[in-house]
N, C-alpha and C positions, 0 to 999 in steps of 0.2 A: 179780492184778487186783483181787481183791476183800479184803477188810482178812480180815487172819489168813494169808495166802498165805506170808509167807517162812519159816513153819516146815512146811511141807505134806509129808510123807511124797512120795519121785519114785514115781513108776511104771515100772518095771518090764519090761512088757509093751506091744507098739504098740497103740494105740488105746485103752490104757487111761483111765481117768482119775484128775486129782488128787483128793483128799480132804483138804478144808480144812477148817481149824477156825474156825467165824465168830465175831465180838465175844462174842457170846451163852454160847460153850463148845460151840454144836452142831456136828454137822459136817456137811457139802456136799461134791457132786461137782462137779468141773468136766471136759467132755471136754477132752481134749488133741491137738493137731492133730501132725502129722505132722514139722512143722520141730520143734517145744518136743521132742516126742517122741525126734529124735535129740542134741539139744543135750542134755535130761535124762540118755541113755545116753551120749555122750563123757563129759560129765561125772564119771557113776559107775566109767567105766573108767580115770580117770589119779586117783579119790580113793584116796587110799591106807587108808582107813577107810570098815567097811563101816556110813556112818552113813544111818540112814531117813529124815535133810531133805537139802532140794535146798541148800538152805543152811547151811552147818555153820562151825563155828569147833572144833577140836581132835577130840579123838571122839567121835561122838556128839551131840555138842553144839548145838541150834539157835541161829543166830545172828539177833541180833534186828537189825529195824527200821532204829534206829539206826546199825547197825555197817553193813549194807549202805548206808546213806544215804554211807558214809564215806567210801566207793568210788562211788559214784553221783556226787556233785559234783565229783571231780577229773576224771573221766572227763570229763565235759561240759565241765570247763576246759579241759582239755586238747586235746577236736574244737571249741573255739571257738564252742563251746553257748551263748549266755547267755541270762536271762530265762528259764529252764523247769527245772519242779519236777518231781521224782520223781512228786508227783500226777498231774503232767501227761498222762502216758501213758494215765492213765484217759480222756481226751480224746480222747486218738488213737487210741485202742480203737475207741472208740465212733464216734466220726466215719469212719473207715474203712471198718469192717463197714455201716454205715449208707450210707457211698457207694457201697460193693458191690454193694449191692441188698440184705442181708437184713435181713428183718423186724422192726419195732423190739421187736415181744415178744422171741424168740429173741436181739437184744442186749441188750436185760431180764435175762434168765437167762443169759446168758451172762459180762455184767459184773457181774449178783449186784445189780441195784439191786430196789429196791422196791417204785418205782413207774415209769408209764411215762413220767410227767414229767422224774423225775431223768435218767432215758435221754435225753432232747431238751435237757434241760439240759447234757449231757456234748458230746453228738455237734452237730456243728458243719460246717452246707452251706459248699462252697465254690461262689459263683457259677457254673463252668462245671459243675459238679456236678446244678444247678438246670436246666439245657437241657433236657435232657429232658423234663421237667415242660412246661415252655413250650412243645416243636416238638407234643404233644398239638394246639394248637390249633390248628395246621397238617393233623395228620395227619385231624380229626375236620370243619375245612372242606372237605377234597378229598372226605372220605365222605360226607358231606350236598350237595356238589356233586354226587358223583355219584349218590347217591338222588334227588335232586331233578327232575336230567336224566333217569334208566330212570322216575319217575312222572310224567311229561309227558310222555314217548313212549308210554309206557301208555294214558295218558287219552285221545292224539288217533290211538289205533288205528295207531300207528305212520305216521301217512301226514304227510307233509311240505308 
């Protein structure tokens, strides 16, 4: 997800997490959910080489950037993809977890951004997404109707 990710050391272990090396040379955790977690271990059991990236090109060897870009656009030729960049998914991250319902910090540290602006910048409402927000004004008329009506029956001593 976050830049430095295609040479990341897999893990190992469920629930582990990845350890990425960011732009900077420092490294980060990222947790790993449950699906990445088995797709990581098929993966290390048909590699014929016991290599320490998720991505590898011969032994050992991390494969950069580029190389997977390589494989990434024919792919998307091929399911009739057009218009969407390998960046893209940074999008779709974002917008998802955010339709979810979790919290825009937690998609913050989870895509590795910055700030929480870049975050609103990524993640993208879809209008039925937006409902919710809106039936609010419904749910908060009915409650002040009904407040309304139990303090008028209050005030005139409950008598009719």
């Amino acid at each position: 997800m976050g830049s430095g990710g295609f040479g990341a050391p897999h893990a190992r272990d469920p629930g582990a997490e990845e350890i990425l090396e960011q732009k900077n040379g420092a490294r980060d955790t990222l947790p790993v959910n449950d699906t990445a977690m088995e797709v990581l271990q098929a993966r290390a059991a048909v590699r014929t080489t016991s290599a320490a990236f998720v991505f590898v090109k011969g032994a050992d060897h991390q494969r950069n950037a580029r190389n997977l870009l390589r494989a990434f656009y024919p792919a998307m030729r091929k399911a009739g993809i057009t218009r969407f960049r390998f960046h893209d998914l940074r999008h779709t991250f974002a917008t998802r977890l955010i339709q979810a319902g979790v919290d825009v910090y937690m998609v913050q540290k989870l895509g590795r951004w910055k700030t929480i602006s870049m975050v609103l910048r990524y993640a993208h409402h879809q209008p039925e997404s937006l409902r919710g927000g809106a039936e609010v004004l419904d749910r908060l008329r009915r409650e002040n109707s009904t407040r309304l009506a139990q303090s008028v029956g209050a005030t005139s001593g409950g008598m009719a």
